[in-house]
C-alpha positions as CSV (number, residue, x, y, z in Angstrom):
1,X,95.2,79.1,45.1
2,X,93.4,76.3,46.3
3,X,92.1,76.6,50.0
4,X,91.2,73.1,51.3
5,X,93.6,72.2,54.3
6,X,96.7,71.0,52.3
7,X,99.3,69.7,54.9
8,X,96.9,67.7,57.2
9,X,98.5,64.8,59.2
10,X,95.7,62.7,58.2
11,X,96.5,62.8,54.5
12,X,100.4,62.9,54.5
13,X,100.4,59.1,53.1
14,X,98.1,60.3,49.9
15,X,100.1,63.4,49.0
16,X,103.6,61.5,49.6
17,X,101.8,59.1,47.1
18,X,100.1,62.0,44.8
19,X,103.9,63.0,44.5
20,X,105.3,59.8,43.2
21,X,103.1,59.5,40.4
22,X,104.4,62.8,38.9
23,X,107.3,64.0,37.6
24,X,107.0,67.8,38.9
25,X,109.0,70.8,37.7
26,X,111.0,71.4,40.8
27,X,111.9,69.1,43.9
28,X,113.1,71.1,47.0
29,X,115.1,69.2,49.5
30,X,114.5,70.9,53.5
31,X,112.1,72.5,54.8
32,X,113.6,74.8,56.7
33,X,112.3,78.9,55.7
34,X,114.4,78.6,52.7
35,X,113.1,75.3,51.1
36,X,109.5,76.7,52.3
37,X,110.0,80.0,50.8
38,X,111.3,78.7,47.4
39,X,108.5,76.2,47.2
40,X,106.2,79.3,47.8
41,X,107.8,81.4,45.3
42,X,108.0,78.3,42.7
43,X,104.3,77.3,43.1
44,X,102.8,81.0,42.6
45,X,104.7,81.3,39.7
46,X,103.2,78.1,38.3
47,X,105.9,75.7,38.5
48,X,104.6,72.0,40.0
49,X,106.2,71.6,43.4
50,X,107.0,68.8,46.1
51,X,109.0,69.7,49.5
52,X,110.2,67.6,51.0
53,X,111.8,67.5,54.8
54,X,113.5,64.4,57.0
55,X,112.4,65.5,60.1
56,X,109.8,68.0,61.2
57,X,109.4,71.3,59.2
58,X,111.7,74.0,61.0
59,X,113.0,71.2,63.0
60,X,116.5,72.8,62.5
61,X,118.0,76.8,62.3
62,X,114.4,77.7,61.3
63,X,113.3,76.8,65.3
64,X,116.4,77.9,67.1
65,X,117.0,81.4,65.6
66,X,117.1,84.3,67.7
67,X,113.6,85.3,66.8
68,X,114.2,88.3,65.2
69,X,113.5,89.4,61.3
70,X,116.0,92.4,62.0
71,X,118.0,94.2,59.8
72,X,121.5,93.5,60.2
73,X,122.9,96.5,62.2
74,X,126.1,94.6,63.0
75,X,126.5,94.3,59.2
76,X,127.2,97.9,58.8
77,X,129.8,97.6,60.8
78,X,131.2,95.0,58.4
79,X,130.8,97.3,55.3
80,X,127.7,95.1,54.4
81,X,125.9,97.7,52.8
82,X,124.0,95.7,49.9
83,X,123.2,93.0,52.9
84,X,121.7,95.5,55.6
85,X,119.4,97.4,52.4
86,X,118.3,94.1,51.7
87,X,117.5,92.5,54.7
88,X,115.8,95.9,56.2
89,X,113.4,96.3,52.8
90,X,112.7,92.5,53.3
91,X,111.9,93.5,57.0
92,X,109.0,95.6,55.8
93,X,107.8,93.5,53.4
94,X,107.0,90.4,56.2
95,X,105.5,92.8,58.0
96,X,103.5,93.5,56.0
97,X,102.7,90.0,54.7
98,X,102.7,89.0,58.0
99,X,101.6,91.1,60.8
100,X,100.8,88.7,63.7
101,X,104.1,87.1,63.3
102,X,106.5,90.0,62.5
103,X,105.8,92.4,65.3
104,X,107.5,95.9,65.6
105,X,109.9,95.9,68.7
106,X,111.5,99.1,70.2
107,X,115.4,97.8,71.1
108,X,118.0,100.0,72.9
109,X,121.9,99.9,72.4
110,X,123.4,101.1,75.1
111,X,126.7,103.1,74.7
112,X,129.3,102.0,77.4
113,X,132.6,103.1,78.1
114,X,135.1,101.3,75.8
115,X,132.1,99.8,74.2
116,X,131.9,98.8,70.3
117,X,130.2,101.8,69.2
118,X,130.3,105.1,70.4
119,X,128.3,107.9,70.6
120,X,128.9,109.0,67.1
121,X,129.2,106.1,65.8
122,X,125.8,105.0,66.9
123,X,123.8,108.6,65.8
124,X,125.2,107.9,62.7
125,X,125.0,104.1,62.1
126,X,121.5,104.3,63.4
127,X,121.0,107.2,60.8
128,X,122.2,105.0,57.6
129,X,120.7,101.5,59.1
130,X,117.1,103.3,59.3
131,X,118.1,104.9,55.4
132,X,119.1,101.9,53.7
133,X,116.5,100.0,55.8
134,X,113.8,102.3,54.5
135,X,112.9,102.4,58.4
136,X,109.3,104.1,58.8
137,X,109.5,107.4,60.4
138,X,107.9,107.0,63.5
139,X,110.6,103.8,63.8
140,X,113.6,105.8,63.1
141,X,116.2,105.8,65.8
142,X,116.3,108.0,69.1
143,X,119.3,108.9,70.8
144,X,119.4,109.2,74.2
145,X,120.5,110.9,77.4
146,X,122.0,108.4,80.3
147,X,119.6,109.8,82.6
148,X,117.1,109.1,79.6
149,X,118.2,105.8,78.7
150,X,117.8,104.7,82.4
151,X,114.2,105.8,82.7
152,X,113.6,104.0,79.5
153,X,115.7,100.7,81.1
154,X,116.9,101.3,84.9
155,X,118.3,97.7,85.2
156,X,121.1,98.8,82.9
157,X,124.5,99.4,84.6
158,X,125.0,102.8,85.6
159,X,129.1,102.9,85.8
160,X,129.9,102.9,82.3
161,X,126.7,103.9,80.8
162,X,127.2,107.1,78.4
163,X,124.1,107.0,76.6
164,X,122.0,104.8,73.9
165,X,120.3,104.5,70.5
166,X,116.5,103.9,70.5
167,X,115.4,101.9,67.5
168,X,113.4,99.3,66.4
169,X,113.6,95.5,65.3
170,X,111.1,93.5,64.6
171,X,110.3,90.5,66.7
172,X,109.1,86.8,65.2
173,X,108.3,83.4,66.0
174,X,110.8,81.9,63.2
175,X,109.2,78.6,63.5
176,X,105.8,79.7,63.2
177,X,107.0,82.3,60.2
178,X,108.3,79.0,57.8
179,X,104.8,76.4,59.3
180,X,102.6,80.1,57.6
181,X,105.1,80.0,54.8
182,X,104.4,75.9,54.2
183,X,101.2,76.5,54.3
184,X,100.9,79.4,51.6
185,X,103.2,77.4,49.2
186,X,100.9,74.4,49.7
187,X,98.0,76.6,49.2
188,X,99.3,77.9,45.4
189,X,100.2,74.0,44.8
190,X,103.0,72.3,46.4
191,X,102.8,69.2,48.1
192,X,105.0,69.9,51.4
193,X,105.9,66.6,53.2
194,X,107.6,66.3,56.9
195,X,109.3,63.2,57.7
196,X,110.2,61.9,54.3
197,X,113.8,61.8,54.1
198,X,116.1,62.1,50.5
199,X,118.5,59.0,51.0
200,X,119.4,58.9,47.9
201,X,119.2,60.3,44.4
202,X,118.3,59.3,40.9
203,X,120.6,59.4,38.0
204,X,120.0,59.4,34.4
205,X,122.6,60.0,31.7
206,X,124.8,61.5,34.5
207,X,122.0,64.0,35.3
208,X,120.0,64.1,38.3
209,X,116.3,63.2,38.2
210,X,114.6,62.6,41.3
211,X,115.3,60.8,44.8
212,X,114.5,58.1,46.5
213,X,112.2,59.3,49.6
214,X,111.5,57.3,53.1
215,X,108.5,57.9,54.6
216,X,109.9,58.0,58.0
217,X,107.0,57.1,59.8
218,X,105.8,54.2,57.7
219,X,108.7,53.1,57.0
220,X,108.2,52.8,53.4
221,X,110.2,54.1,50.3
222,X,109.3,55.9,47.4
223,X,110.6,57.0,43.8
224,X,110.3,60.9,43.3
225,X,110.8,62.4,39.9
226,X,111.6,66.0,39.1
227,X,113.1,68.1,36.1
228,X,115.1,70.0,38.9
229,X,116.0,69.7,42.4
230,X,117.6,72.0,44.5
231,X,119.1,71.4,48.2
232,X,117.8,73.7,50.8
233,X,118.9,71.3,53.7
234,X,120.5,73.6,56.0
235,X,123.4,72.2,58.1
236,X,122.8,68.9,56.0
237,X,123.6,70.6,52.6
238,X,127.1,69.7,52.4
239,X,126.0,66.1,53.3
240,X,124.0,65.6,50.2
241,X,126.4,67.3,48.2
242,X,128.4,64.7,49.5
243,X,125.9,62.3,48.3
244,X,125.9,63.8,44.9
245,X,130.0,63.4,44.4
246,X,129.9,67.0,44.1
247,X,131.2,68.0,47.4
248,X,134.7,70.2,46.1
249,X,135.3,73.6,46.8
250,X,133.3,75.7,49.1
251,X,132.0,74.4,52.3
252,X,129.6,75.0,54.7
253,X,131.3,76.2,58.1
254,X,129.1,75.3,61.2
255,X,128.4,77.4,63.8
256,X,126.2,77.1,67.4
257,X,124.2,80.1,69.0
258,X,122.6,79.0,72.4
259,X,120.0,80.8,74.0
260,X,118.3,81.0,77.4
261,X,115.4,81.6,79.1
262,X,114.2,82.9,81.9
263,X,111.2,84.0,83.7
264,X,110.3,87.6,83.1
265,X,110.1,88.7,86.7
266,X,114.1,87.7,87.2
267,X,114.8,89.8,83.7
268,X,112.0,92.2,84.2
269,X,113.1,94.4,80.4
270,X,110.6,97.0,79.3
271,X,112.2,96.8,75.8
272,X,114.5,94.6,74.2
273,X,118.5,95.6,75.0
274,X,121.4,94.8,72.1
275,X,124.4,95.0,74.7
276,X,128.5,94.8,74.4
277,X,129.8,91.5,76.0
278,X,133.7,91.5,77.3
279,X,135.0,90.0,74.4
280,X,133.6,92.7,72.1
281,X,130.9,90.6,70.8
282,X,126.9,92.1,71.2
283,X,123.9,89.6,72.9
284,X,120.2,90.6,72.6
285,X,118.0,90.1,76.0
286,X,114.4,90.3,74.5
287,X,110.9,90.0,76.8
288,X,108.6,87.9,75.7
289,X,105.4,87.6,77.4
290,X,106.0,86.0,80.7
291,X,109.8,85.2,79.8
292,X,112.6,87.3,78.6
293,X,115.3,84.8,76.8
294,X,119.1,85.7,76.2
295,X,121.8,85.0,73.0
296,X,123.6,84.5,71.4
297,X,126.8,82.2,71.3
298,X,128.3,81.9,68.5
299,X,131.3,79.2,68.2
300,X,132.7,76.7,65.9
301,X,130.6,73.2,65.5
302,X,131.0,70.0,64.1
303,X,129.3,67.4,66.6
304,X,126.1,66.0,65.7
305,X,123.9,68.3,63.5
306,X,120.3,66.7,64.6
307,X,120.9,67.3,68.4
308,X,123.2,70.2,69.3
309,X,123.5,70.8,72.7
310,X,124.0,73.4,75.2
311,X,126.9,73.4,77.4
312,X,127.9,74.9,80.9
313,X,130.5,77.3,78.8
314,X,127.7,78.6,76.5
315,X,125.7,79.1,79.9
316,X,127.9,80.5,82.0
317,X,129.0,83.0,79.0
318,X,125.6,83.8,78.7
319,X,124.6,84.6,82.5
320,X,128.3,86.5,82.9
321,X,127.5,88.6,80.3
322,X,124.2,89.1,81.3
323,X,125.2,90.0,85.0
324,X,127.6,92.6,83.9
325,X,125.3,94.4,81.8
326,X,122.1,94.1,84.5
327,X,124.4,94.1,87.9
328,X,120.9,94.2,90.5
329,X,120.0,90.8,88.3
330,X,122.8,88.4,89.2
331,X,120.9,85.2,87.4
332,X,122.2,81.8,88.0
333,X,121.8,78.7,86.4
334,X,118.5,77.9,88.8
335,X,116.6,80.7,87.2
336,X,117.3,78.9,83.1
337,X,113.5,77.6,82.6
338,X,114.8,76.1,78.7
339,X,117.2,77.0,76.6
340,X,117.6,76.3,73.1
341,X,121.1,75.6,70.8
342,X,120.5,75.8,66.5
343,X,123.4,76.0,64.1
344,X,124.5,78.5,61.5
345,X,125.3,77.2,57.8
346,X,127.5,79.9,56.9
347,X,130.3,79.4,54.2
348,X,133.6,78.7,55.2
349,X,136.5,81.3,54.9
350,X,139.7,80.8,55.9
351,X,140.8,82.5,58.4
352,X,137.7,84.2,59.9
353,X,136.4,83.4,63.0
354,X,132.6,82.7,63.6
355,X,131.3,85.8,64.2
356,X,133.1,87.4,61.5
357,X,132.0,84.9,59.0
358,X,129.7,86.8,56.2
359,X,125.7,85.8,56.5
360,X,125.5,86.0,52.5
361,X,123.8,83.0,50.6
362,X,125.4,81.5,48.4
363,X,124.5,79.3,45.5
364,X,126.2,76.0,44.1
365,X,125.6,74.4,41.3
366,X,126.5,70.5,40.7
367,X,128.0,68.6,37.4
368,X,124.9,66.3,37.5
369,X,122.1,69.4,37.9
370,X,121.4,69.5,41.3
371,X,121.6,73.2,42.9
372,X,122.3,74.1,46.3
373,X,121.5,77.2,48.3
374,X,123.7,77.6,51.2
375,X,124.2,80.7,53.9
376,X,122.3,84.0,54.4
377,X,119.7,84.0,56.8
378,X,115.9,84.6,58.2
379,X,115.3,87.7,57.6
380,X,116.5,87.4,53.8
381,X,114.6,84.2,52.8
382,X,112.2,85.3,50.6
383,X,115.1,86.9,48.1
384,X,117.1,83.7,48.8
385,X,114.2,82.1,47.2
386,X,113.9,84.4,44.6
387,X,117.1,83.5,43.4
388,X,116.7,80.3,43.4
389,X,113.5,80.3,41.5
390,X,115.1,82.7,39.1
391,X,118.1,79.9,38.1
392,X,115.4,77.1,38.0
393,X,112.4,78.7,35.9
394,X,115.1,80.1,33.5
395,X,116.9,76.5,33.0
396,X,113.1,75.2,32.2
397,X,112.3,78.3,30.0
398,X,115.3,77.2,27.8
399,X,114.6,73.6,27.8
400,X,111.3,73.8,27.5
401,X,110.4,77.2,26.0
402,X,107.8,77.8,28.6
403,X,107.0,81.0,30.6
404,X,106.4,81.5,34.0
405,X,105.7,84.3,36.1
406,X,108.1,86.9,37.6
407,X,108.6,86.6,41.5
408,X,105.0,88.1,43.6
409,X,106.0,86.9,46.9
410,X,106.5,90.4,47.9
411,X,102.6,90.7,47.8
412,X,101.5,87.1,48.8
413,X,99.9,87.5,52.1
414,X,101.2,84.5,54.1
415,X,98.8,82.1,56.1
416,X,97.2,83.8,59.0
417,X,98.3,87.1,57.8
418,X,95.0,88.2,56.3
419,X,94.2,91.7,58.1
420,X,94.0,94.7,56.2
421,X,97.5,95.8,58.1
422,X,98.5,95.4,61.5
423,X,96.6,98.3,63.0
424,X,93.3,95.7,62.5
425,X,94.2,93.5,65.0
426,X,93.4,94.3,67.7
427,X,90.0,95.0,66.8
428,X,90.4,91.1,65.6
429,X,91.6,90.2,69.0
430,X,88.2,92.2,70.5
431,X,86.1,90.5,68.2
432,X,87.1,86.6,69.2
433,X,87.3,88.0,72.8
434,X,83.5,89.1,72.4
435,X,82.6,85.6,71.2
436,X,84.2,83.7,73.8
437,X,82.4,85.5,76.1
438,X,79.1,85.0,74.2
439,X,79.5,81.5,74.5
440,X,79.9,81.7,78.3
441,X,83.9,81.6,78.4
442,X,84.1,84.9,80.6
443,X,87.8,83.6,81.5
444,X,89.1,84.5,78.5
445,X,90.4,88.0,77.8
446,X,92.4,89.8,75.0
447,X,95.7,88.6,77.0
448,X,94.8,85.4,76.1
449,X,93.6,85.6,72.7
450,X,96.9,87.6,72.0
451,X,99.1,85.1,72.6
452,X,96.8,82.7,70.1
453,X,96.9,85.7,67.6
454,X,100.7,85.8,68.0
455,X,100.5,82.4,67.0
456,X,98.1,81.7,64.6
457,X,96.5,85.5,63.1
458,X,93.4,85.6,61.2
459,X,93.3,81.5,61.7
460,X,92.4,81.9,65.4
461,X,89.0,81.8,65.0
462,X,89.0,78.0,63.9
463,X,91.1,77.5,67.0
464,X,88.1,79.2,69.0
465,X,85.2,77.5,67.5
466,X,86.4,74.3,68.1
467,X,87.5,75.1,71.6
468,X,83.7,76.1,72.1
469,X,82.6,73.0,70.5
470,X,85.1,70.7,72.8
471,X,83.5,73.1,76.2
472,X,80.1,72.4,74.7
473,X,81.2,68.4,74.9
474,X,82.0,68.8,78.5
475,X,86.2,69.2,78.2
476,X,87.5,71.6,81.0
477,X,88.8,74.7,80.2
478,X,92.6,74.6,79.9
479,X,92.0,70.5,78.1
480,X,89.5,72.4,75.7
481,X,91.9,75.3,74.7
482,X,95.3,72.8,73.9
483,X,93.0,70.4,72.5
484,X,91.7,72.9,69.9
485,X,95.1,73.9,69.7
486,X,96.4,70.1,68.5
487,X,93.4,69.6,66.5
488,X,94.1,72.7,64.4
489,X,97.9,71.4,64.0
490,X,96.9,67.9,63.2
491,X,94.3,69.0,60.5
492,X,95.8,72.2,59.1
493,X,99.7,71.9,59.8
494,X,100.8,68.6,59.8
495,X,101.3,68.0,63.0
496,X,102.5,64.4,63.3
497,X,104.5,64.2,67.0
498,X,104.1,65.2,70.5
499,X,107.1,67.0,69.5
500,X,105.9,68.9,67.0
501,X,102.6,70.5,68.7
502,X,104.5,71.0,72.0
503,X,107.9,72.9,70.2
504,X,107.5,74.1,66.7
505,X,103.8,74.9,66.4
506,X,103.2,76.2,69.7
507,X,106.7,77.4,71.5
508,X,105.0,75.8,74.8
509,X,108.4,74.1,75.5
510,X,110.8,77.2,75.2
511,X,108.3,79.6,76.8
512,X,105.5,78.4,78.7
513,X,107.3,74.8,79.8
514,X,106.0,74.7,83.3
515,X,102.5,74.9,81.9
516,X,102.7,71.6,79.9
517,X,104.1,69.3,82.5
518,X,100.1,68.4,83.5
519,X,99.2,68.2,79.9
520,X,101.3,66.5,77.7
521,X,100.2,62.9,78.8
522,X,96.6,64.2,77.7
523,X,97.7,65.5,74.3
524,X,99.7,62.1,73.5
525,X,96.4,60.1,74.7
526,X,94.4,62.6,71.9
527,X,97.1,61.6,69.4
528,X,97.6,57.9,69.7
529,X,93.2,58.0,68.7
530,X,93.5,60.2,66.2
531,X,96.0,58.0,64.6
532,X,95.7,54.7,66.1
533,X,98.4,54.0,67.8
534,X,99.4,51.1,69.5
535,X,100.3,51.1,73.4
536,X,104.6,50.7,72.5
537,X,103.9,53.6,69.8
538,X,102.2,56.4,72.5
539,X,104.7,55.3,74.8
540,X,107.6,55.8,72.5
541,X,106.2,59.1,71.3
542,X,106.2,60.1,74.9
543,X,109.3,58.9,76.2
544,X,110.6,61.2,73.0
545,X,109.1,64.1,74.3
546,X,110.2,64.0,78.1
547,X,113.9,63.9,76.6
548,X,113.1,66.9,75.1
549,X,111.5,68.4,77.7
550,X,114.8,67.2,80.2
551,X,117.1,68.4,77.8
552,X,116.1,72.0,77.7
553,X,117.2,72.5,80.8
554,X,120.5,70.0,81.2
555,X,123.6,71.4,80.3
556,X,126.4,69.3,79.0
């Protein structure tokens, strides 16, 4: 591993340019979790790597997930057994590998009257989930009383409440999970680029062999050569299959999940609730620090893929369903602080509808080379990858007779992940409080350096030295913390837009929106300095943002 800052904003230009001098093993296309985890798993098996994303990383389903690394209970109920084993043992390991961004989080099912499991049914589904999950014992499921259930969660209806299952998901920030996995892969080796689009690919002899790649914030083009590339592009795969002229057969079929947010005092949860909806679908409602958000949707898409947006059906489905379950609640559409709409690349069979669609990956391979991973889903990225790797290093053992290394993601410790387990920190958290206050910052308590633990883990403590350096320089408090904040992101992530700091690295614009409104303009001033921009360019970048920060709470 190398462990200089690898994906700072400051030297994008010189790796985009590093990477067009080479001709690298393998060439991954999205950088999404599942392009970052097989660059990850490529690199540390000593394959040369280059990522490489049109927009920002986790711009797409790896920002608008519903948060959860969970293990698939609805897929028992589909027979899925292979599916829930995997995804629950996967659950453990990014925990582990993890453990300030894959938190433990105690959910109850309720079991309603004419509800879609009952009391058997949940004992024993619970019973096999938490076996084939390989579910920790003091995490295995709990059944429950009514009268229990309701001191556990009294805003739960009472009418048609039987009982419930007590059990455990685990809780994520899925956009924070791929920027820790980006910058692991980039630590073993790959050069991970944002905002350089594939428009088009390189032929020779019929086969491909690299892409031509746009810098999209220069403007300028370059040639990128590669023994194997594999498209990891999300909702766009089908497009650059398309691109390929090997677009036949299986297709990807699109679907939307919308959630909502609210602030935690309307949706006061003391847990996390999976709950039947009317039409016999299930919705999570999960707290999260001063919010609890609600989802998901899940319909049929095909409008545009960089923008989907939430409508006043997916709203009003949301809040009904919401209302019938918490009836002393009764939210409207004036308590939604954000909400946020991602799409699905599941593949298409006929005559399923959406939620019945299969959450299995699939992989396609292409007359001229390329390969293309398609489906499955967060939880499951890091075997996705696997796979992948598996196909590529094999090809390049048998055309080159070289040997690489088996798959070790299961013990790389990702980015910000370095405790000695989970149990350490919050004696981490104690420690940065104690030097805060050592440096005069009495303001600052372990509430507060939890939610930059949440964020960042054993990384925090950059984020704290330079806030006391920016305090020691005369910035006020609140400027000082979201300045350290964007430095860190610039330097150490990428960070190239307003948009980026404000809604992938930091969640500020789902969770903590009212909060930014007084800042933003400072954080765009800090940006257009850091990288010179001209007067038209900070006002563009900011015009950007406010549209973003509108649209989270318009409804179309």
């Amino acid at each position: 591993m190398r462990n200089e800052p690898a994906i700072s904003a400051s030297q994008r230009v010189s790796y985009l340019e590093q990477l067009a001098k080479s001709t690298v093993d393998l060439l991954v296309i999205g950088g999404g979790v599942t392009g970052a985890g097989i660059a990850l798993d490529a690199a540390a098996r000593g394959l040369t790597v280059g990522l490489v994303e049109k927009q920002d990383f986790a711009s797409g389903t790896s920002s608008r997930s519903t948060k959860l690394v969970h293990g698939g209970l609805r897929y028992l109920k589909q027979g899925d057994i292979q599916l829930v084993r995997e995804v629950g043992r996967e659950r453990t390991i990014l925990h582990r590998n993890a453990p300030h961004i894959v938190i433990p989080e105690k959910m109850i099912l309720p079991i309603v009257e004419k509800g879609t499991y009952g009391k058997l049914a949940t004992s024993v589904g619970l019973y096999v989930y938490d076996l084939l999950a390989g579910v920790k014992r003091n995490e295995r499921r709990k059944m429950l009383s009514k009268q229990e259930t309701l001191l556990a969660e009294p805003l739960l209806r009472h009418d048609i409440l039987k009982g419930s299952g007590l059990y455990y998901e685990y809780r994520t920030d899925d956009a924070r999970l791929t920027i820790e996995v980006v910058k692991t892969a980039s630590a073993y080796g790959a050069i991970c680029l944002n905002y350089t689009e594939a428009t088009d690919f390189i032929y020779s002899n019929g086969r491909v062999t690299g892409i031509i790649a746009k810098d999209r914030v220069k403007g300028k083009s370059y040639t990128l050569k590669a023994k194997k590339i594999v498209n990891a592009a999300g909702p766009w795969v089908d497009r650059l299959r398309e691109k390929d002229q090997s677009l036949s057969g299986k297709r990807l079929h699109l679907t939307k999940g919308v959630h909502l947010v609210v602030p935690y005092d309307r949706l006061p949860l003391r847990q996390a609730v999976y709950f039947d909806v009317a039409d016999k679908r299930m919705i999570f409602a999960i707290p999260r620090n001063r919010s609890t958000y609600i989802g998901t949707t899940d319909t049929d898409y095909q409008g545009e893929l960089e923008r989907p947006r939430v409508t006043r059906q997916d709203v009003d489905y949301l809040l009904q369903a919401v209302n019938d379950m918490f009836p002393n609640v009764q939210l409207t559409g004036k308590d939604i602080t954000s909400s946020w709409a991602g799409l699905r690349p599941l593949i298409h069979e006929d005559g399923k509808s959406p939620s019945e669609l299969s959450r299995k990956d699939e992989v396609f391979f292409s007359h001229s080379g390329l390969i293309t991973i398609a489906g499955g889903k967060l939880t499951g990225f890091r075997k996705m990858a696997e796979r992948v790797v598996d196909i590529v290093a094999g090809q390049l053992a048998k055309e080159e007779g070289r040997v690489f290394k088996p798959c070790s993601t299961h013990v790389i410790v990702l980015a910000g992940g370095a405790f000695s387990s989970a149990v350490a920190i919050p004696a981490y958290i104690r420690e940065q409080v104690q030097r805060l206050h050592a440096a005069g910052e009495q303001n600052y308590n372990e509430t507060v350096v939890t939610k930059l633990v949440g964020k960042y883990g054993s990384n925090t403590e950059k984020i704290i030295t330079s806030m006391i350096d920016l305090r020691n320089q005369g910035r006020q408090l609140e400027e000082a913390m979201n300045l350290a904040e964007l430095h860190y992101g610039i330097q150490e992530e990428m960070v190239v837009t307003l948009r980026d700091f404000l809604i992938r690295r930091t969640g500020k614009l789902f969770f903590e929106r009212e909060s930014i409104q007084h800042v933003y303009g400072k954080l765009a001033n800090s940006m257009a300095r850091r990288f010179n921009w001209t007067a038209q360019e900070k006002e563009r970048e900011v015009k950007l943002f406010e549209a973003e920060y509108s649209q989270v709470k318009t409804f179309y």
